[in-house]
Structure formats: structure tokens, C-alpha cells
The first five atom37 places (N, CA, C, CB, O) and aatype in JSON, in Angstrom:
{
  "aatype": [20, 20, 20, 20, 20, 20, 20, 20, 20, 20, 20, 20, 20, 20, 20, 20, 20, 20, 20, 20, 20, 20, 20, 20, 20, 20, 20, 20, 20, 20, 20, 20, 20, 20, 20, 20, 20, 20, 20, 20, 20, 20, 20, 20, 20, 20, 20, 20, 20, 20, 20, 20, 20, 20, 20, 20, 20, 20, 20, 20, 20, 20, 20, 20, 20, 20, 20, 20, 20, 20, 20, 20, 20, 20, 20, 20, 20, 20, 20, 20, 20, 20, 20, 20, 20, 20, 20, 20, 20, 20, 20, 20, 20, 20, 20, 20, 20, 20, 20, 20, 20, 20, 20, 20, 20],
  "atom_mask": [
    [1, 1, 1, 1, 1],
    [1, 1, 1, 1, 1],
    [1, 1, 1, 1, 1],
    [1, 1, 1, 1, 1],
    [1, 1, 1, 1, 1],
    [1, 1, 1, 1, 1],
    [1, 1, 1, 1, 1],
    [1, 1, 1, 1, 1],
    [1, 1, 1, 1, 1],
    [1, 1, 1, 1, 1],
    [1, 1, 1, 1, 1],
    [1, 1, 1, 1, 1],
    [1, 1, 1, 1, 1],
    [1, 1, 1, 1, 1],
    [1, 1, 1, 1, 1],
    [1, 1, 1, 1, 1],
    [1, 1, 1, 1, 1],
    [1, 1, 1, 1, 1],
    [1, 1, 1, 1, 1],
    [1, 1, 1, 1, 1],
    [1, 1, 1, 1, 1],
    [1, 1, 1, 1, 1],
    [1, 1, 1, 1, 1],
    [1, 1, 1, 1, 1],
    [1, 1, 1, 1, 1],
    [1, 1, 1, 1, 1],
    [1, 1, 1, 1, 1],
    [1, 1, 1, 1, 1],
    [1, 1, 1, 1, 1],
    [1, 1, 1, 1, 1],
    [1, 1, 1, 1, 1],
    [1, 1, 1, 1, 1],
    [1, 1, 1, 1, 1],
    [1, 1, 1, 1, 1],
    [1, 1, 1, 1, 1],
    [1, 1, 1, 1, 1],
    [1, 1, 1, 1, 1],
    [1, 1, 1, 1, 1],
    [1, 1, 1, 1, 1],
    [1, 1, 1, 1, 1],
    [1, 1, 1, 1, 1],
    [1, 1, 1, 1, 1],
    [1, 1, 1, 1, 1],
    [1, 1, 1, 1, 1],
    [1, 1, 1, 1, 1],
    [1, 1, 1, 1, 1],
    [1, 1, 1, 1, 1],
    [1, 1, 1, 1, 1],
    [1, 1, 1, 1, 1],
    [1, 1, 1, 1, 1],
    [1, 1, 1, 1, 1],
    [1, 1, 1, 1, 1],
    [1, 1, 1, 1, 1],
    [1, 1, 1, 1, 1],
    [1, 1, 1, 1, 1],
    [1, 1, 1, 1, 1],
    [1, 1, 1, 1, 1],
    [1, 1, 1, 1, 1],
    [1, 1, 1, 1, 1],
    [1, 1, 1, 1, 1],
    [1, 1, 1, 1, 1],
    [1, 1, 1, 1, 1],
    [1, 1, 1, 1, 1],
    [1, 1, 1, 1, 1],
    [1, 1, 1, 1, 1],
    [1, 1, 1, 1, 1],
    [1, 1, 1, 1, 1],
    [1, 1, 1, 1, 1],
    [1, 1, 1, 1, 1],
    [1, 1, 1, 1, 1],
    [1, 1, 1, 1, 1],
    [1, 1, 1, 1, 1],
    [1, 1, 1, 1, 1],
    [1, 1, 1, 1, 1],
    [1, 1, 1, 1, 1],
    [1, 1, 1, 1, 1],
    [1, 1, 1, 1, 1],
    [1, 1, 1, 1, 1],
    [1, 1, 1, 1, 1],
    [1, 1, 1, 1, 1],
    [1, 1, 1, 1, 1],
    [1, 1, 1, 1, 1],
    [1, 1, 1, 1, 1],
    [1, 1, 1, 1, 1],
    [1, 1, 1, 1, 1],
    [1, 1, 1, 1, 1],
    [1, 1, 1, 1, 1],
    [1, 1, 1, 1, 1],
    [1, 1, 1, 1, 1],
    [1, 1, 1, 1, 1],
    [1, 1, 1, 1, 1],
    [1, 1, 1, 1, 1],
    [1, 1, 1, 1, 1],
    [1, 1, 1, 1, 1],
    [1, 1, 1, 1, 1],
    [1, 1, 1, 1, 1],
    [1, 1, 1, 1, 1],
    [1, 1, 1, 1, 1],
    [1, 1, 1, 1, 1],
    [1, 1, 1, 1, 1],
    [1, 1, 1, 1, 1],
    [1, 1, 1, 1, 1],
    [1, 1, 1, 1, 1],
    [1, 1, 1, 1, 1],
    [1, 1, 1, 1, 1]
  ],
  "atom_positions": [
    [[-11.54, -38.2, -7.47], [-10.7, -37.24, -8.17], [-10.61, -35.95, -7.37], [-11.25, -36.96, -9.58], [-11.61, -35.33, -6.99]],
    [[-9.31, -35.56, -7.12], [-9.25, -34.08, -6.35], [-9.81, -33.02, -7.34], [-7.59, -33.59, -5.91], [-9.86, -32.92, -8.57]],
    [[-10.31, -32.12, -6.05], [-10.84, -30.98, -7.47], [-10.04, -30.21, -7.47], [-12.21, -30.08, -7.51], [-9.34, -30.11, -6.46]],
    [[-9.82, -29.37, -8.58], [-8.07, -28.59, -9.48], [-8.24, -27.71, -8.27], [-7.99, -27.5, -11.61], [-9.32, -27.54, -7.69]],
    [[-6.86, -27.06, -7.88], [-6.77, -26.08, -7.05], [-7.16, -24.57, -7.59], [-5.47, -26.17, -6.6], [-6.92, -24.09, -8.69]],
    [[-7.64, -24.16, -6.8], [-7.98, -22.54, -7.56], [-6.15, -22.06, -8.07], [-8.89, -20.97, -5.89], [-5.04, -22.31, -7.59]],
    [[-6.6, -21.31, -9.22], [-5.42, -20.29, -9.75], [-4.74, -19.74, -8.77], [-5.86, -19.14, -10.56], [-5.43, -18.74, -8.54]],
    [[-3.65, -19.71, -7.86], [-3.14, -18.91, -7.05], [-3.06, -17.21, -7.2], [-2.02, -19.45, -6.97], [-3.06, -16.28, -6.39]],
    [[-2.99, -17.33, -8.87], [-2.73, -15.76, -9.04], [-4.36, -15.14, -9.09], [-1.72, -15.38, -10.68], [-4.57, -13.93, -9.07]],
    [[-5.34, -16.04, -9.16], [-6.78, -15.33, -9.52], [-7.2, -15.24, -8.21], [-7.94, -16.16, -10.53], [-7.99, -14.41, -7.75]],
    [[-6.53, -16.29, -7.54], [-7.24, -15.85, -6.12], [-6.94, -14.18, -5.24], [-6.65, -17.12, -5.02], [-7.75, -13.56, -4.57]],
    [[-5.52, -13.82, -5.55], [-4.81, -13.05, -5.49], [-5.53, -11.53, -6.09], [-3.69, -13.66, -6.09], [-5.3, -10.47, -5.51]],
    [[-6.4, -11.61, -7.26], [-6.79, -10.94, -8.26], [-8.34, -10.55, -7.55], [-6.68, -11.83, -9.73], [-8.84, -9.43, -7.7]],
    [[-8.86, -11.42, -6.93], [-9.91, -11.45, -6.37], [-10.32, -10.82, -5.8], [-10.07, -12.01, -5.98], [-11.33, -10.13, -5.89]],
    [[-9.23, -11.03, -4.72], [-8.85, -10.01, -3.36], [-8.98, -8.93, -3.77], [-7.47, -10.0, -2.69], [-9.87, -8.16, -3.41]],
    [[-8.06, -8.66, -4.66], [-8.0, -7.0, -5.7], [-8.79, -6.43, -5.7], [-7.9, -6.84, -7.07], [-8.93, -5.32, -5.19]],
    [[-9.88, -7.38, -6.56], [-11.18, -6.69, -6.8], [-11.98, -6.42, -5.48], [-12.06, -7.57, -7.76], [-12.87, -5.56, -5.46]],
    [[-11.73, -6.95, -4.7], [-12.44, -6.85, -3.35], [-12.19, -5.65, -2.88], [-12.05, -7.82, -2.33], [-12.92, -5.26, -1.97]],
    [[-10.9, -4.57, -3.48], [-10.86, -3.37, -2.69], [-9.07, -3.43, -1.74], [-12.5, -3.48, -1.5], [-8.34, -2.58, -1.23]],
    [[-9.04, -4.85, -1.93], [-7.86, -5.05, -1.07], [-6.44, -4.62, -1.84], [-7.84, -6.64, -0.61], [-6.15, -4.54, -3.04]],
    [[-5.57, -4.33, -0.41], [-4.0, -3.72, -0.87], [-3.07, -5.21, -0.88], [-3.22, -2.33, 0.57], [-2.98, -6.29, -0.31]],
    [[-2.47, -4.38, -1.96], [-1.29, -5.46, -1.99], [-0.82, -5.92, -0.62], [0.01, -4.88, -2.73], [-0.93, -7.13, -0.45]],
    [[-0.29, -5.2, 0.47], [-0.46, -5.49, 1.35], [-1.16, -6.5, 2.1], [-0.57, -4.84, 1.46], [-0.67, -7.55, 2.54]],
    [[-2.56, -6.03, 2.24], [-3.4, -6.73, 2.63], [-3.39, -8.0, 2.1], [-4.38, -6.19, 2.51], [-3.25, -8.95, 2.87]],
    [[-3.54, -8.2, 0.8], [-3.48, -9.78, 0.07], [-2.35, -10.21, 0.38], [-3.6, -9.96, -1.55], [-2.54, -11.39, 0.65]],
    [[-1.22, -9.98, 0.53], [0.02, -10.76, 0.78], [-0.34, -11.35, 2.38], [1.56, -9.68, 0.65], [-0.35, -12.56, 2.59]],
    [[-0.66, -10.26, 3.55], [-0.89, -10.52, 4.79], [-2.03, -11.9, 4.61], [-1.42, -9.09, 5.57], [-1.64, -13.04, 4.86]],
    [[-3.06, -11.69, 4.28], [-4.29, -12.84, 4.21], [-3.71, -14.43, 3.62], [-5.63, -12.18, 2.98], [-3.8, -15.55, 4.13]],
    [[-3.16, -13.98, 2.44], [-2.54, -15.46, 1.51], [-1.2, -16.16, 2.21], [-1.93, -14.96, -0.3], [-0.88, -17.3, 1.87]],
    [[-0.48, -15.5, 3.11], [0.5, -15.9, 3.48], [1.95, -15.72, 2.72], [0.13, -16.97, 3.66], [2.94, -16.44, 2.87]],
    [[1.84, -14.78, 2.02], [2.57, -14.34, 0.89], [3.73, -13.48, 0.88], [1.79, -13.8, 0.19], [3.42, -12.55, 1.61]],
    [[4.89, -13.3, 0.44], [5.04, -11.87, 0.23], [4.77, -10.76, -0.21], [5.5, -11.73, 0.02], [3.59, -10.87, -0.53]],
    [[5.06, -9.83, -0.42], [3.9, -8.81, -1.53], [4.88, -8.85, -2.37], [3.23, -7.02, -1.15], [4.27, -8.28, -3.27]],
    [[5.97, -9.06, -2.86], [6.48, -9.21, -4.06], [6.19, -10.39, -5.15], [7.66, -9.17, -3.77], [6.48, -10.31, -6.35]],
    [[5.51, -11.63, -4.45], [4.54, -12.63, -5.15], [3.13, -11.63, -5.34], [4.24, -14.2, -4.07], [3.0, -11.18, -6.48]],
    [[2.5, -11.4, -4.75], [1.57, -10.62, -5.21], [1.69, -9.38, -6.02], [1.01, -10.37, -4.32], [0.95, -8.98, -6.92]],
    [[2.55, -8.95, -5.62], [2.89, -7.92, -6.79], [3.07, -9.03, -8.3], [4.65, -6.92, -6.31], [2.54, -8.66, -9.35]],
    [[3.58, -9.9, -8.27], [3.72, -10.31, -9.53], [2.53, -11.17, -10.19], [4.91, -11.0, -9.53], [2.45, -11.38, -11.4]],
    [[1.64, -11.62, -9.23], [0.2, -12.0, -9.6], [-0.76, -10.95, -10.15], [-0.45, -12.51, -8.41], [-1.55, -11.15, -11.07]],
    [[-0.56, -9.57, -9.36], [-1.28, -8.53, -10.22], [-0.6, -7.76, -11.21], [-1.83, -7.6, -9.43], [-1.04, -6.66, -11.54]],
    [[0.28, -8.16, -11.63], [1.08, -7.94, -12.53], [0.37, -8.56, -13.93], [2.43, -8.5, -12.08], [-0.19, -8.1, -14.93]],
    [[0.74, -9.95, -13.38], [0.1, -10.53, -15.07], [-1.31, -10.12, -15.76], [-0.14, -12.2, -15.02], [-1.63, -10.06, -16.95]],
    [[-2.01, -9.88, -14.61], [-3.54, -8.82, -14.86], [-3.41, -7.98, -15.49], [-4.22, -8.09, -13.82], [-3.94, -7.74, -16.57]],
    [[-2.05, -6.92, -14.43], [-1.77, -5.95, -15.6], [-1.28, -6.09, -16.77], [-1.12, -5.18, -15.33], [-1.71, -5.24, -17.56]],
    [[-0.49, -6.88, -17.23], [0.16, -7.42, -18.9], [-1.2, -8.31, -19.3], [2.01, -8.73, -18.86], [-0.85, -8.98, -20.27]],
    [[-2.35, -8.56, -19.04], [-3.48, -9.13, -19.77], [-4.33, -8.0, -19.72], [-4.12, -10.47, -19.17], [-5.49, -8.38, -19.88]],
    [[-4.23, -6.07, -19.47], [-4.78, -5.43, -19.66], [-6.22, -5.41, -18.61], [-4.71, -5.57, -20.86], [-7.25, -4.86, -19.02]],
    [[-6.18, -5.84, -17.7], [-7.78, -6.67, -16.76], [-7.44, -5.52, -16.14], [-7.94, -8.54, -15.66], [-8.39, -4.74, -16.09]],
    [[-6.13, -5.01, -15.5], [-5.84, -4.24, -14.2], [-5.3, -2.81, -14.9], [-4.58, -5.1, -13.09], [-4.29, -3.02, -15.58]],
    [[-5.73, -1.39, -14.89], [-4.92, -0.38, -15.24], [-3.56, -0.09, -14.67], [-5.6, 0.58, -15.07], [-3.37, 0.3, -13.51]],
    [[-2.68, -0.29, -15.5], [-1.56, -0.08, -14.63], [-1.0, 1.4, -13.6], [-0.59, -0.38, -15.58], [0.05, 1.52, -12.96]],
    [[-2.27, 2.49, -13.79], [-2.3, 3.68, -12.87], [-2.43, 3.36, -11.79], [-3.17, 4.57, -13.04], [-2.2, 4.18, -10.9]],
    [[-2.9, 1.9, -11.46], [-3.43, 1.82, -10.45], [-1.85, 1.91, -9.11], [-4.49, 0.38, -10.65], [-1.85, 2.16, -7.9]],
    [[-0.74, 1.6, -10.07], [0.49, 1.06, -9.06], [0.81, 2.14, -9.39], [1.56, -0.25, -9.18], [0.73, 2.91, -8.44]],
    [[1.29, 2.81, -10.69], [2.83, 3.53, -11.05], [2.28, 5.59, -11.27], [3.65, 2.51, -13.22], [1.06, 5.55, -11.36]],
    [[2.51, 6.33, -11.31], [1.97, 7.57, -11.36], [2.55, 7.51, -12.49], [2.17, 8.68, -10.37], [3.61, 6.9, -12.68]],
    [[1.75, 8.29, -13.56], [1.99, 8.62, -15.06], [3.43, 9.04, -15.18], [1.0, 9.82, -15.62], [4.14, 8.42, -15.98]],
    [[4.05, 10.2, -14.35], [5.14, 10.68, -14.77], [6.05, 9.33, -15.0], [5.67, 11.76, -13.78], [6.67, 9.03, -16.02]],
    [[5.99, 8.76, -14.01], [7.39, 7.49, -13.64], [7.02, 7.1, -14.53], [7.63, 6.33, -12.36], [7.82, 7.33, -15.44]],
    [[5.83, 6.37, -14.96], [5.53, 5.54, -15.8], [6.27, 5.84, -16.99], [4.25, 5.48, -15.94], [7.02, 4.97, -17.44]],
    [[6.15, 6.95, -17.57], [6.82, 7.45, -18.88], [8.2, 6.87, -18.91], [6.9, 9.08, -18.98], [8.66, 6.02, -19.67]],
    [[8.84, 7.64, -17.75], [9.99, 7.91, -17.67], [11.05, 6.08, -17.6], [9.97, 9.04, -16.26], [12.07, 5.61, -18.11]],
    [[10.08, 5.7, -16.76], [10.46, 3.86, -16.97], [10.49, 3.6, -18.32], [9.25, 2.64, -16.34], [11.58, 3.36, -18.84]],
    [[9.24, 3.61, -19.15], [9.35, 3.52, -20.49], [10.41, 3.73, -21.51], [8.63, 4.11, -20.76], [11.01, 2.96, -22.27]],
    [[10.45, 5.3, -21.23], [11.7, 5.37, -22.14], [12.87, 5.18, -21.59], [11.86, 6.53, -22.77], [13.75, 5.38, -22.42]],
    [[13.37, 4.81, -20.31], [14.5, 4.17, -20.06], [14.76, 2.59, -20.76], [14.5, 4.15, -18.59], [15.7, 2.16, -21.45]],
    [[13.32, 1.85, -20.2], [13.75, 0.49, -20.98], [13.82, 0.86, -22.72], [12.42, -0.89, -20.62], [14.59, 0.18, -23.4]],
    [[13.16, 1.72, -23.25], [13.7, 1.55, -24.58], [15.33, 1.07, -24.91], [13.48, 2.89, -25.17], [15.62, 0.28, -25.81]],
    [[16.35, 1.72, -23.97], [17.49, 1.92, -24.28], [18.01, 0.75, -23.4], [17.97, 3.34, -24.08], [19.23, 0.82, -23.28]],
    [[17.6, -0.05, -22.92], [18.27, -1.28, -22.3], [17.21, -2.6, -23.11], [18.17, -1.2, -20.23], [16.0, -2.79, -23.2]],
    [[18.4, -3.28, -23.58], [17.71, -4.52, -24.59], [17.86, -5.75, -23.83], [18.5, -4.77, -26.18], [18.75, -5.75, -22.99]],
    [[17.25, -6.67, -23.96], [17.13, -7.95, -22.97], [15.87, -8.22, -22.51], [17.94, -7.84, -21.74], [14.97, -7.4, -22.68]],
    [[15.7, -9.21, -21.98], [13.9, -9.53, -21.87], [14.32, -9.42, -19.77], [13.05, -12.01, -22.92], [13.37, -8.9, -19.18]],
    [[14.87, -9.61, -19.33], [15.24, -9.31, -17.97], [15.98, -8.25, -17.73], [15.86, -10.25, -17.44], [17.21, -8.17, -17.64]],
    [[14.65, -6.89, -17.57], [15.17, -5.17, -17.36], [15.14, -5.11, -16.21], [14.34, -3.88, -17.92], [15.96, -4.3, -15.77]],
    [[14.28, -5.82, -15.14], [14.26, -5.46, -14.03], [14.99, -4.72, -12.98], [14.11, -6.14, -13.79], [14.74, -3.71, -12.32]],
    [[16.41, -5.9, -13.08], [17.89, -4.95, -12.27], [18.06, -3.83, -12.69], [19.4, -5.47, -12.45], [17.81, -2.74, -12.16]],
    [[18.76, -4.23, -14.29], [19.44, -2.98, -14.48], [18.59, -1.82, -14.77], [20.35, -3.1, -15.51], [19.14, -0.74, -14.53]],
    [[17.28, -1.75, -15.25], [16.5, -0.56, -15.02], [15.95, -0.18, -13.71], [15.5, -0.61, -15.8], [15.4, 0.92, -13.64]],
    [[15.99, -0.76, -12.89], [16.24, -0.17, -11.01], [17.67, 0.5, -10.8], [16.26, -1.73, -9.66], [17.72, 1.59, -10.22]],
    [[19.1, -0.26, -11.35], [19.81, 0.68, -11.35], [20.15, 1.74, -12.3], [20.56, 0.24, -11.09], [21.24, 2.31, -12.16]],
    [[19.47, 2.04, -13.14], [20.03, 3.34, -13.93], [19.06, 4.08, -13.52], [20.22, 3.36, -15.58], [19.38, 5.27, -13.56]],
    [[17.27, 3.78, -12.86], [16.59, 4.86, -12.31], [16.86, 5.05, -10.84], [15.2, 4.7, -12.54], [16.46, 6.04, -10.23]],
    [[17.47, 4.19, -10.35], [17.35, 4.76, -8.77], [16.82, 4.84, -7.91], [17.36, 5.48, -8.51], [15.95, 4.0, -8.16]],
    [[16.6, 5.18, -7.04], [15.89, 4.93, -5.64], [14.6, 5.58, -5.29], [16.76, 5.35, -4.58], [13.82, 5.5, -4.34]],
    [[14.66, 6.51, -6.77], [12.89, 7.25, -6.5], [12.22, 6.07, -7.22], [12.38, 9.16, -7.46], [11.02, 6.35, -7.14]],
    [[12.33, 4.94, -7.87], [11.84, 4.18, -8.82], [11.64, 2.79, -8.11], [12.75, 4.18, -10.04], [12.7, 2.27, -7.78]],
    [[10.44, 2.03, -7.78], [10.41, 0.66, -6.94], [10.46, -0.17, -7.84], [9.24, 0.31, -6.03], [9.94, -0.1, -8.96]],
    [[11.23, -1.18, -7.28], [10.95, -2.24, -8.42], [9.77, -2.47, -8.43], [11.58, -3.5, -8.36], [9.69, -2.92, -9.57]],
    [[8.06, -2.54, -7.76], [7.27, -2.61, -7.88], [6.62, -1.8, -9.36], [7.06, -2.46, -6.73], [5.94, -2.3, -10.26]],
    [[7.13, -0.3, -9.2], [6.87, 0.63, -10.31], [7.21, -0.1, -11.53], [7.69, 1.95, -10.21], [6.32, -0.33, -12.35]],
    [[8.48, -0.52, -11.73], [9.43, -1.06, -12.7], [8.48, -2.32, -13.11], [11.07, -1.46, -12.02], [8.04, -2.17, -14.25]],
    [[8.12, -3.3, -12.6], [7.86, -4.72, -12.52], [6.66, -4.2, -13.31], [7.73, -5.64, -10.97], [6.84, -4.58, -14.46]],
    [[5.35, -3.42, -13.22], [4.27, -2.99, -13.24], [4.19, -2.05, -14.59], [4.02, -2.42, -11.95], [3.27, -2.17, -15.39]],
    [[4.88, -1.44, -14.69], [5.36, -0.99, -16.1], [5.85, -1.56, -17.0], [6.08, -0.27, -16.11], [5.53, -1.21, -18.13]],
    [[6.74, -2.6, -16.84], [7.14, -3.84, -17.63], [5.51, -4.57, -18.06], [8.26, -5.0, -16.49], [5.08, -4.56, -19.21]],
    [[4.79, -5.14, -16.92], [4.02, -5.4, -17.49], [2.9, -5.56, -18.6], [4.08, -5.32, -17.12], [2.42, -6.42, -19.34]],
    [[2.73, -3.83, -18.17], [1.74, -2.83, -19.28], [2.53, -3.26, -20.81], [1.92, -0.63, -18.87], [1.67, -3.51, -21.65]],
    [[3.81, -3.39, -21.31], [4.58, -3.05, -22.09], [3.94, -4.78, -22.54], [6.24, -2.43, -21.64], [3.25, -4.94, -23.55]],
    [[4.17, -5.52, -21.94], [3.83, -6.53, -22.65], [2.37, -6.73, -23.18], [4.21, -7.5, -21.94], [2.23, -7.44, -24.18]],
    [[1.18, -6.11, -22.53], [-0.04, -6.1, -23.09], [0.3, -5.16, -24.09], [-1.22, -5.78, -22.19], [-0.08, -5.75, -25.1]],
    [[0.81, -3.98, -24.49], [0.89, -3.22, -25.28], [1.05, -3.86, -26.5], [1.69, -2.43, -24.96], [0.43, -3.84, -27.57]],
    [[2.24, -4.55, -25.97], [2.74, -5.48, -27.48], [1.89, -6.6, -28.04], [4.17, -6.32, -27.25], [2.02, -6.89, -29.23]],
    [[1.15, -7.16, -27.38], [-0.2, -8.08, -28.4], [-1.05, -7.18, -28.34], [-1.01, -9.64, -27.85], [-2.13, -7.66, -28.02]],
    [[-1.09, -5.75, -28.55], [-2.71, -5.29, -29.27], [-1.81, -5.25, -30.73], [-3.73, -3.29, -28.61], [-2.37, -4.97, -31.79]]
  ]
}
């Protein structure tokens, strides 16, 4: 019997904890960092990862109450285009996240 493959995203998470940059984990795993961005993402929407760690409080807000006003479960685009180019989709993606741990406490 093969033994189960490790979690791709925990391995990813690991790294994390190790101190390592998104960067860095994408370089090591063979990855992009926009897959890794979305592996430490789900950490962050399971509350494991503070989401300060990516987004600076101000943006953070300010993402927030933008998605209030855009409805749909896929904000990603259009809340990159109504914030603009000071705003990464990384920020965006990472703040989305938080929003979903928010919502199961």
C-alpha cells in the first residue's frame, strides 16, 4: 500500500512555521507564490495564521469595507479593480480569507 502523500498545503504551512517567505516556499516546492499564497491562505481562513502577518491593518480595513459593497462569493477581480494598484491581490486574497474564519466563529 502507498503511503498517503503529505498535504501539499501543510507542507507549505510548515515551511511557514520554519520562518520561511512566501517566496522562499514557492522557490523550495517548485511552486508559484500565488499557489502558496493560497495554501497560507486557508491557514489564514482556519484562523492558525494572523492575517497581519500579509496585509497592514489600514488596507486591511479598507478591503473589508470595500467587499461589503460587492456581493458574490468571487471578489477577487472586481475588488482589485475598484481598489487599485496600491492593493495586491495577495492583500485582497488574504483578507478574503480572514473574512471567512470570521464567519464560523
Amino acid at each position: 500500500m502507498k503511503a498517503a502523500k503529505p498535504d501539499t498545503k501543510e507542507l507549505s504551512f510548515a515551511l511557514y512555521k520554519e520562518g520561511k517567505t512566501i517566496f522562499e516556499i514557492a522557490e523550495a516546492r517548485g511552486f508559484a507564490i500565488t499557489t502558496i499564497e493560497g495554501h497560507l491562505a486557508h491557514y489564514v481562513s482556519l484562523g492558525m495564521i494572523p492575517v497581519s502577518q500579509f496585509v497592514a491593518k489600514e488596507k486591511f480595513d479598507v478591503i473589508i469595507e470595500v467587499s461589503k459593497k460587492i456581493a458574490g462569493e468571487n471578489k477577487l477581480t472586481p475588488l482589485k479593480l475598484e481598489l487599485g494598484d496600491d492593493y495586491s491581490y495577495s492583500e485582497i486574497r488574504f483578507t478574503l480569507a480572514t473574512q471567512k474564519h470570521l464567519k464560523k466563529e
